[in-house]
C-alpha positions, 0 to 999 in steps of 0.5 A: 171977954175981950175981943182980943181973946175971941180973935185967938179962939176963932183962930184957934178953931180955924187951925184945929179944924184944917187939922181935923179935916186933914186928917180925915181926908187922909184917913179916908183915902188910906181906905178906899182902895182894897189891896190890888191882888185881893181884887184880881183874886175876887175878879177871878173867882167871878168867871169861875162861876155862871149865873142862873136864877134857878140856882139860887131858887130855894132861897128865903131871902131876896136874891139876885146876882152880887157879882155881875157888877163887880168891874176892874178897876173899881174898889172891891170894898164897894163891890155888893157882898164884899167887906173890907177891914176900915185901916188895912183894908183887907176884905173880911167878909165875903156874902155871896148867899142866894147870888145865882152862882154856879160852878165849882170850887177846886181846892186851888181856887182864888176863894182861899186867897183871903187869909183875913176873912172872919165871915163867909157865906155862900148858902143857895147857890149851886157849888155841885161837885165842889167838896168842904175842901182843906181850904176852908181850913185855912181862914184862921180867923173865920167866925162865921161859916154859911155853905148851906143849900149849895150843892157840895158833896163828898167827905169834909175835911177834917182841917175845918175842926182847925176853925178854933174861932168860929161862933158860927157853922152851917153846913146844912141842906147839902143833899149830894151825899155830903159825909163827915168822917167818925173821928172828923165829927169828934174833932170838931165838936172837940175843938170849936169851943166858941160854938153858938149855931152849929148846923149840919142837918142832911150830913151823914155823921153815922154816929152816936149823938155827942153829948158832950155838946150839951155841956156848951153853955154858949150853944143857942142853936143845934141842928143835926137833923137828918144825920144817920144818928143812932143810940140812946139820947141823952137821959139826963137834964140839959142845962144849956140856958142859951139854947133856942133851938134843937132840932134832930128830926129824921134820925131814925135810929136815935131813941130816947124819952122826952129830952129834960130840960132844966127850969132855966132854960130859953127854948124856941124851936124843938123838932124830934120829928121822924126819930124814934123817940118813945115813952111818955110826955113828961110832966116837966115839959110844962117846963119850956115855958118860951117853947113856940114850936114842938114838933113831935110828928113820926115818934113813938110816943105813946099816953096822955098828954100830960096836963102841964101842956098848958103852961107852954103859953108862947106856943104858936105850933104843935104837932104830935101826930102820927104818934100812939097817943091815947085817951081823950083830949084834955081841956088845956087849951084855955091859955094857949092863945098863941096857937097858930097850928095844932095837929094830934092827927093819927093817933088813937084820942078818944071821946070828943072835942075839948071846948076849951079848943074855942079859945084859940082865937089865932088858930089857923090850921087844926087836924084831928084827923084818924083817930077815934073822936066822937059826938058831935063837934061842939057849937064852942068853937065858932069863935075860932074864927081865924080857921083857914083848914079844918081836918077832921076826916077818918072819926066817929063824929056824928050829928049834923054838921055844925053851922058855924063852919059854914061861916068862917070867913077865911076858911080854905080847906074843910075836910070832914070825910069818913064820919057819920055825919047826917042831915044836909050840907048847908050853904056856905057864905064865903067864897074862900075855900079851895078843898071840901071833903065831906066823903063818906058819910050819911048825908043827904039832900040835895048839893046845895047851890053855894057849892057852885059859887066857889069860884076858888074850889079846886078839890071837890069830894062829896062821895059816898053818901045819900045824895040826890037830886038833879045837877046840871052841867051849867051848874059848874060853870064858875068852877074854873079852878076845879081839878077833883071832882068826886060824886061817886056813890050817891043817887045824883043825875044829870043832864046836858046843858046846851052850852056844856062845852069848856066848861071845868077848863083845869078839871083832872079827874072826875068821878061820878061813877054808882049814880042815877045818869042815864041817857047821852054823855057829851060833857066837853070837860077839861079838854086839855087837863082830864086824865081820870074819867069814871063813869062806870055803874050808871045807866048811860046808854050813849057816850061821845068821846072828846079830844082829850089830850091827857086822858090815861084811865077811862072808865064806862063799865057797867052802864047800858051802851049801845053801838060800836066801840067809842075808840079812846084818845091815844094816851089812855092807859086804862080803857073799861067799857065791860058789861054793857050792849055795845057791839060790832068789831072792833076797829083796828084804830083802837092800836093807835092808843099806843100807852095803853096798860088795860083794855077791859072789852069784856061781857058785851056783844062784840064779834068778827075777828080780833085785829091782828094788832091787838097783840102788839100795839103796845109794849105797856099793855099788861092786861087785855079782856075780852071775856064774854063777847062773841068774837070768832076766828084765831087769837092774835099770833104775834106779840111784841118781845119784851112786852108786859103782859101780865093778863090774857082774857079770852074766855067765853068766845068762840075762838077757835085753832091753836094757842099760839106759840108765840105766847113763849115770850110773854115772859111777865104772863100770870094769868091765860084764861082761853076757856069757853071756845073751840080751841083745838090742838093737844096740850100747849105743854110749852107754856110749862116755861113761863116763870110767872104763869099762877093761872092756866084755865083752858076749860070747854074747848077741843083739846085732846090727847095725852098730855104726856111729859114735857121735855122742860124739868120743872114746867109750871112752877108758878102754877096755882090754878090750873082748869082743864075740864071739859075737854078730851084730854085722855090716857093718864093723869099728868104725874110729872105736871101734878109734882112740880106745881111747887105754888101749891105745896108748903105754902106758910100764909102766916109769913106770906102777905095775903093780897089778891092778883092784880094791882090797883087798876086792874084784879084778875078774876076767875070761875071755879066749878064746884058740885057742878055750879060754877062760882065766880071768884071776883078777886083771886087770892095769892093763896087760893089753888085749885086743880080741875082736870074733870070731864075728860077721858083721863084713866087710870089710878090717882096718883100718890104726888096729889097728896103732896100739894097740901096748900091746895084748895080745891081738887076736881078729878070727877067724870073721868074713868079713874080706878082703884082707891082714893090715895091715902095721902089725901090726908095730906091735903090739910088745906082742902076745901073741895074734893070731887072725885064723882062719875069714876070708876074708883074703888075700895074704901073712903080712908078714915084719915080723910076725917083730918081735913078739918078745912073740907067744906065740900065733897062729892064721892058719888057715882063710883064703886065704893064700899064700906064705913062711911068715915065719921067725924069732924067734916064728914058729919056735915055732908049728906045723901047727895056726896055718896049717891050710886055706891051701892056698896056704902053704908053709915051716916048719912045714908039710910043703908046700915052697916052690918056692924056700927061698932067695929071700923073697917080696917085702914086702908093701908091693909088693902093696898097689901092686897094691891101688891098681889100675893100675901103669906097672910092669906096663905094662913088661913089655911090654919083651920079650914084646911092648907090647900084651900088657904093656898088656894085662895092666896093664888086666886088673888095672886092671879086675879088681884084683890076681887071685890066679892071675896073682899066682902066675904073675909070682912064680913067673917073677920068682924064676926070673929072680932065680935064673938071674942068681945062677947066671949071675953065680957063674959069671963071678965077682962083680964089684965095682964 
């Protein structure tokens, strides 16, 4: 080529190129500057929010403020989270996700001054009281729309179904009751065609699940999780082959089987979790062969696991807990090599642990945990190495515990509790684990010392088993990350070190109650953290108390101290010391502890008088016992109104005076036991006005006189059980009181939870006499009543009402002066466990319809006036001798007396209460034959003188003689059928 034409080359590429420069320069400055009313509308929408870290803090991703660099006068395109078209230079697309942004978005805000933009978002921030206003409508050409996580709330407009173009939407995790109304819902699966992510989990749709979005082959990711769906899923095969994600858990109301997937199809992520799904797993579920995560949790599923399990060999999660699986295990896990979380727990699998769990080398987490698995866990899973929690609690398991767990290197969480495991806990090799739970189980030994070099252990429960030897405070020095600390129910002891101070820094409960401690406790633990400190069933015969800043429930029953009352930190709630030897009075310090809810004193040796504060030093006291102690003087007068007390303990003292009035405004009382002490006064009839009172027990004091009728309509309501024995109540038995103890009557324990008194840190007790030995009742049933008014002056006859209280248990009206006749409708009292009407003066027959109280377990009749038959059958055949004794007048089993005549039963005792009515013209008949004036003689005497025992004897007698003597009269002539 000449030079001539390389020179016309080179100045051709000079010339192209000055254009080619010019061009771009130009072009580039065409761009740069964003439209300027689009730049004031995003300065402006700026200062309509704040900023807050906080609000942004469940973002997954980085987060930080995008808009604190946003300036006037810069290029908005530039500005971080705004996008601008490169030729117009219109912004079409706004992130501000996870940005700390906070405030509201009116429906006149600069945010819908951008009729270009095709993606926003503006997920993890916090728009509280911000709607899904008609302005998000407006963005015709939106194809993505993010408001997740960011607080809006109320109805979403429908003009978002207008967004025909959007691929794109995500609604989700807007928890302020954010609700899209029925037809809105329709609408918008209707019109956004394009659809490929629709997400509105946490929106209250209230709707039948739209199958009509199954039919979007473009759909790849569906979430309607926690939306009020209800109805039937759909039966049929699902062909979306797009689909990766379906997630529907929380819906509650929706039911179905197993979703069917046809063979072509691309599923990821399937979460049915908390619905109400049912039935069997499919066989064709070994279908979803790009399956990575199945979440089956709170279902209703129920069967084997279908053995096509094995062909899910993408799966790295699955959880079919908390289901109503059954049968074994099966051996599928050969393949399954990807797993990274398996959880069957709460079901009802049986047999043992499949080996092939051995070949999950990337097993992280595995949970069997409550079912019905036995044996001993197999030595071929030490080579799943990679564990880091192990739960296996509430099984059969048995054996030892096996050796390899002992060794795994990133192991955090291993619970074993509530099996049979034997033998002792070996020594663990590395210092990973955070939680050990090897609780009620058959170990034995000693704690081993590896135990103490978990420097990460923060929860510790080894209780309930044979363990033993002796621990050390020092022991647990290098235990600073503990907070649960559970050794109850084992034979451990253990001593003071010298320098036990500061020890356990961050421990929150501790137990070691049931063990072999004995001596002086003075553990400075958790000085700023304990809250739960159990003590209670050792022999501690001294105890120093510590400036714990957070101790709620301390608890030293029943252990061997001596001394004064230890006065509790001031934010105690629950305070046991019962059942040991400490003595003195107790110090009005004790009211300082202003939170307290129980303060149990009971069975020690305390005396003087009670503070005067003890009432009403705190509005949260609910229980206050101090049975069994020797205090003397006058129950505390004032208490708070509006207090909680629910329990008032005083038995067993020597307390003397009135009960206070003042107790009207415990409106919450359930329970006043003021039995055993010198209380005087007539009875409190006033205390008939507590709603909620279930158990009265005023026995062994000085109460006298009548008790009469009470001016309330309908007093003690709620009554159960009321004791009033040992007493001088005297006069007649209180009818009015006895009918409206509504409690015991119609009680339908088949619709009624059975549960006893009290809650979970306190359970009301109580003492009932039965045949003169008192029972202690540990735990009062709600069903269980019981009236005791025996070892009274009371007189008179029973009332008929008693036999309306057929939920009764127990009735004790014995060492009275009660007359007349054991009431006939006692046989209403089909619920009656006891009966002791003894040392009366009753009269008449035992009714053989008492035969019908099947549930009669004890009776004592004895030391009254009774007479005739014996009542056989049913219950009677079981009591002896000593339920009749001193009623000269019975005979029949099981007395050694005979009655005149086995074969005939005296009549029923409605016959006699004809004779308690007075004059009958029955009587005046048996003139017919001896004669009319000695007929009507007779009939006068009893009309005068009521119905004499002697005569009643007399006419028996002759009547069951003539009853015979017709039967042998008639067998000799044969019977006649008329």
């Amino acid at each position: 080529m000449s030079e001539h034409h390389l020179l016309l080359c080179f100045l051709f590429f000079l010339s192209f190129s000055q254009i080619l420069l010019s061009s771009c320069f130009s072009f580039s400055n065409s761009t740069k500057i964003c439209p300027h009313g689009q730049s004031l509308a995003l300065l402006h929408l700026k200062k309509s929010f704040s900023i807050k870290k906080s609000h942004s803090r469940f973002c997954r991703f980085p987060s930080y403020p995008k808009t604190e660099h946003w300036k006037e006068g810069s290029d908005c395109c530039s500005w971080d989270g705004v996008s601008c078209d490169l030729v117009t230079g219109h912004v079409i697309e706004l992130d501000l996700s996870c940005s700390w942004l906070s405030g509201t978005i009116h429906s006149n805000s600069t945010l819908f001054l951008f009729p270009h933009l095709q993606r926003l978002n503006l997920a993890f921030n916090h728009f509280y009281g911000s709607s899904v206003s008609a302005g998000f409508g407006r963005f015709s050409s939106l194809t993505y729309l993010n408001l997740s996580d960011s607080g809006f709330s109320g109805l979403i407009s429908p003009k978002i179904s207008h967004l025909s173009n959007l691929v794109s939407l995500d609604l989700s995790l807007n928890w302020y009751v954010v609700d899209i109304a029925l037809h809105g819902f329709d609408s918008l699966v209707q019109n956004l065609t394009k659809l490929q992510k629709l997400h509105l989990g946490g929106i209250s749709i209230s709707s039948v699940f739209p199958n009509s979005l199954l039919n979007r082959s473009s759909l790849i990711s569906l979430d309607l999780s926690w939306c009020e769906l209800h109805g039937r899923f759909y039966d049929h095969d699902i062909h979306l082959p797009r689909l990766e994600l379906l997630d529907l858990r929380g819906n509650s109301n929706l039911n179905g089987n197993f979703p069917r997937f046809s063979e072509n199809n691309s599923l990821i992520d399937l979460d049915l979790s908390s619905t109400n799904f049912s039935g069997e797993l499919p066989a064709s579920m070994g279908n979803l062969k790009s399956l990575q995560i199945l979440d089956l949790t709170y279902c209703q599923f129920l069967g084997s696991i279908p053995a096509s399990l094995e062909n899910l060999t993408q799966i790295t999660s699955l959880s079919l807990n908390d289901n109503h699986f059954s049968g074994k295990i099966p051996n599928i896990f050969y393949n399954l090599r990807n797993l990274i979380s398996l959880d069957l727990s709460r079901n009802n699998f049986s047999g043992q642990i499949p080996p092939s769990i051995g070949n999950l080398t990337n097993l992280h987490e595995l949970d069997f945990s409550d079912n019905q698995l036995e044996g001993a866990i197999p030595s071929s899973i030490y080579g799943v190495s990679s564990l880091s929690s192990v739960h296996l609690q509430y099984n059969l398991f048995n054996g030892t515990i096996p050796s390899w767990l002992y060794t795994l290197p990133s192991l955090v969480q291993l619970h074993l509790g509530h099996n049979k495991f034997t033998g002792h806990i070996g020594e663990f090799q590395f210092d990973s684990l955070e939680k050990i739970d090897l609780s009620m189980n058959e170990l034995n030994g000693s704690i081993p010392t590896s135990i103490f070099e978990l420097v990460n252990l923060s929860s510790l429960k080894l209780f309930s088993n044979n363990l033993s030897g002796v621990m050390e405070t020092s022991n647990f020095e290098k235990l600073i990350n503990l907070t649960y600390l559970d050794l109850s129910n084992n034979m451990l002891s253990l001593t003071m070190s010298v320098h036990s101070n500061s020890m356990l820094p961050n421990i929150q409960i501790l137990d070691l109650s049931h063990n072999n401690i004995s001596g002086m406790f003075s553990w400075n633990v958790g000085k700023d953290t304990l809250s739960y400190l159990n003590l209670s069933y050792n022999s501690i015969s001294g105890f120093e108390m510590q400036p714990w800043k957070s101790m709620q429930i301390l608890d030293l029953h029943s252990n061997l101290l001596q001394g004064p009352l230890p006065t509790p930190p001031n934010s105690t709630f629950f305070f046991s010391v019962s059942h040991n030897k400490l003595s003195g009075e107790i110090s009005p310090l004790i009211c300082k502890a202003s939170s307290m809810g129980v303060l149990e004193l009971s069975h020690n040796n305390f005396g003087g008088m009670l503070p005067h504060c003890l009432g009403n030093f705190s509005k949260d006291l609910f229980v206050l016992n101090l049975r069994k102690n020797q205090f003397h003087g006058i129950i505390p007068q004032t208490f708070l109104k509006g207090n909680s007390i629910r329990t008032l303990d005083f038995n067993g003292n020597q307390l003397e005076g009135l009960v206070p009035r003042s107790l009207i405004i415990c409106k919450e009382l359930e329970v006043l036991d003021l039995g055993n002490n010198k209380i005087n006064g007539t009875f409190p009839h006033w205390l008939g006005a507590l709603p909620k009172l279930h158990v009265l027990v005023l026995r062994s004091n000085q109460f006298h006189g009548q008790i009469g009728v009470s001016k309330i309509k309908s007093p003690f309501m709620s009554l159960r059980i009321i004791d009033l024995a040992h007493n001088d109540f005297e006069g007649d038995l209180p009818e009015m009181y006895l009918r409206s103890l509504k409690a015991t009557m119609n009680i339908d324990e088949g619709k009624m939870t059975t549960k006893y008194m009290g809650d979970a840190y306190y359970q009301d007790s109580t003492v009932v006499t039965i045949k003169g030995l008192e029972r202690k009742f540990e735990k009062i049933l709600n069903t269980f009543t019981t009236v005791d008014l025996s070892s009274n002056k009371f007189q008179g006859v029973i009332p008929e009402c008693i036999g309306n209280l057929n939920s009764l248990r127990g009735l004790n009206l014995s060492h009275n002066y009660l007359t007349g006749y054991i009431p006939l409708s006692f046989k209403n009292l089909k619920m009656l466990e006891s009966l002791d009407l003894s040392s009366n003066k009753l009269s008449g027959r035992i009714p053989q319809e008492l035969t019908s109280l099947t549930f009669l377990e004890v009776l004592n009749l004895s030391q009254n006036h009774l007479i005739g038959f014996i009542p056989q059958g049913s219950q009677f055949q079981t009591f002896g001798n000593d339920s009749y004794y001193e009623n000269p007048g019975l005979c029949g089993f099981p007395l050694s007396k005979r009655c005149t005549t086995d074969e005939i039963p005296y009549p029923s005792q409605e016959i006699e209460a004809k004779f308690e009515s007075g004059f009958d013209w029955k009587i005046s008949l048996m003139g017919y034959g001896c004669g009319l004036v000695i007929g009507l003689s007779i009939g006068c005497l009893i009309f005068v003188s009521g119905k004499p025992e002697w005569l009643v004897l007399i006419i028996d007698k002759n009547i069951h003689k003539k009853i015979v003597r017709n039967k042998r009269s008639t067998r000799g002539r044969g019977a006649r059928i008329s």
